[in-house]
C-alpha positions as a printed NumPy array, in Angstrom:
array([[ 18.233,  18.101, -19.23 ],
       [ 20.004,  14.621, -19.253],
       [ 19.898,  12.356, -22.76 ],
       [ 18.352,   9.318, -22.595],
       [ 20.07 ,   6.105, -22.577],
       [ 19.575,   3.23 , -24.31 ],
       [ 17.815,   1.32 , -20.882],
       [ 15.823,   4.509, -20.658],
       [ 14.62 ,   3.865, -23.576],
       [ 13.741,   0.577, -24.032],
       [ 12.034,   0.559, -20.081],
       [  9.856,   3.944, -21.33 ],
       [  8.704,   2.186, -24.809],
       [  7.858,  -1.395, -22.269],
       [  6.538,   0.946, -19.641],
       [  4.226,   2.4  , -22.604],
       [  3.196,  -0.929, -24.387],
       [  2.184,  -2.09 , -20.926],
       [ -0.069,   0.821, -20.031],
       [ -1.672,   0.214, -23.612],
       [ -2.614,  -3.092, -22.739],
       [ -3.594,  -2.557, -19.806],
       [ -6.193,   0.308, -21.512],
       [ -7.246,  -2.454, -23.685],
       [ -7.761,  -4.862, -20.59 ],
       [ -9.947,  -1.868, -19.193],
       [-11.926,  -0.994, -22.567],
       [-12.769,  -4.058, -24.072],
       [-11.294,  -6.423, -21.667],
       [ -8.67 ,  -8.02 , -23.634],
       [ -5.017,  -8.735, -22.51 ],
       [ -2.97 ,  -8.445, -25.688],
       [  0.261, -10.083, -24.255],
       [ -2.001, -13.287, -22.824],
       [ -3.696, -13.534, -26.618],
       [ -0.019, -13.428, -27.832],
       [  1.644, -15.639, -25.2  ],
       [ -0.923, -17.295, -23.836],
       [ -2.752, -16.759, -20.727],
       [ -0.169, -16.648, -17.614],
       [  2.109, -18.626, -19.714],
       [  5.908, -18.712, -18.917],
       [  6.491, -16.021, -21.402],
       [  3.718, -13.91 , -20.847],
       [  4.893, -13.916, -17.016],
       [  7.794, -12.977, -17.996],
       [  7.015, -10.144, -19.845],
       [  5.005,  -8.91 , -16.747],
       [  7.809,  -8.923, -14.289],
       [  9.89 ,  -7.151, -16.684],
       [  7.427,  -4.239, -17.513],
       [  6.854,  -4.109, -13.966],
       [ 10.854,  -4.118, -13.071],
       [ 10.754,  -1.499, -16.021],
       [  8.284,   0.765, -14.211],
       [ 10.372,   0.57 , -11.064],
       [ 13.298,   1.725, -12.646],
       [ 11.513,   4.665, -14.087],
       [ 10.212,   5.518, -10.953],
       [ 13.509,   5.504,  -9.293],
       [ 15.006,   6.548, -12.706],
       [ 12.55 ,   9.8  , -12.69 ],
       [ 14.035,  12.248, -10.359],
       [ 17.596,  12.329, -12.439],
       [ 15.985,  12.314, -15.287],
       [ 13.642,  15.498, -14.573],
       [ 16.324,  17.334, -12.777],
       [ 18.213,  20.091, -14.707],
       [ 22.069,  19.905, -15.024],
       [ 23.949,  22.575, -13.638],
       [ 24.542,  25.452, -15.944],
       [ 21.574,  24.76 , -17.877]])
């Protein structure tokens, strides 16, 4: 199986945090990044696009990364 690299990382731990908020949005309706960044702030759109950039690169990311090496 192929290593992780450091992108791979860091888009699976964003990729992550973003599914937890959105389980808090769905639970208890609260929106973790908007209380931190304020609601559809500059930041906090920011840190949408690049959660949901980071979820399109795992999804393109996903078929290398489950295939097996040869030899293996």
């Amino acid at each position: 199986m192929q290593k992780l690299g450091s992108l791979d990382w860091i888009t699976l731990i964003l990729v992550i945090v973003g599914g937890l908020n959105w389980a808090l949005v769905g639970i208890f309706g609260f929106d973790l990044v908007a209380a931190i960044f304020g609601e559809m702030s500059a930041l906090s759109r920011i840190i949408y696009v690049v959660v949901g950039l980071s979820a399109i690169y795992l999804l393109a990311m996903s078929g290398k990364l489950c295939r097996k090496q040869p030899g293996q």
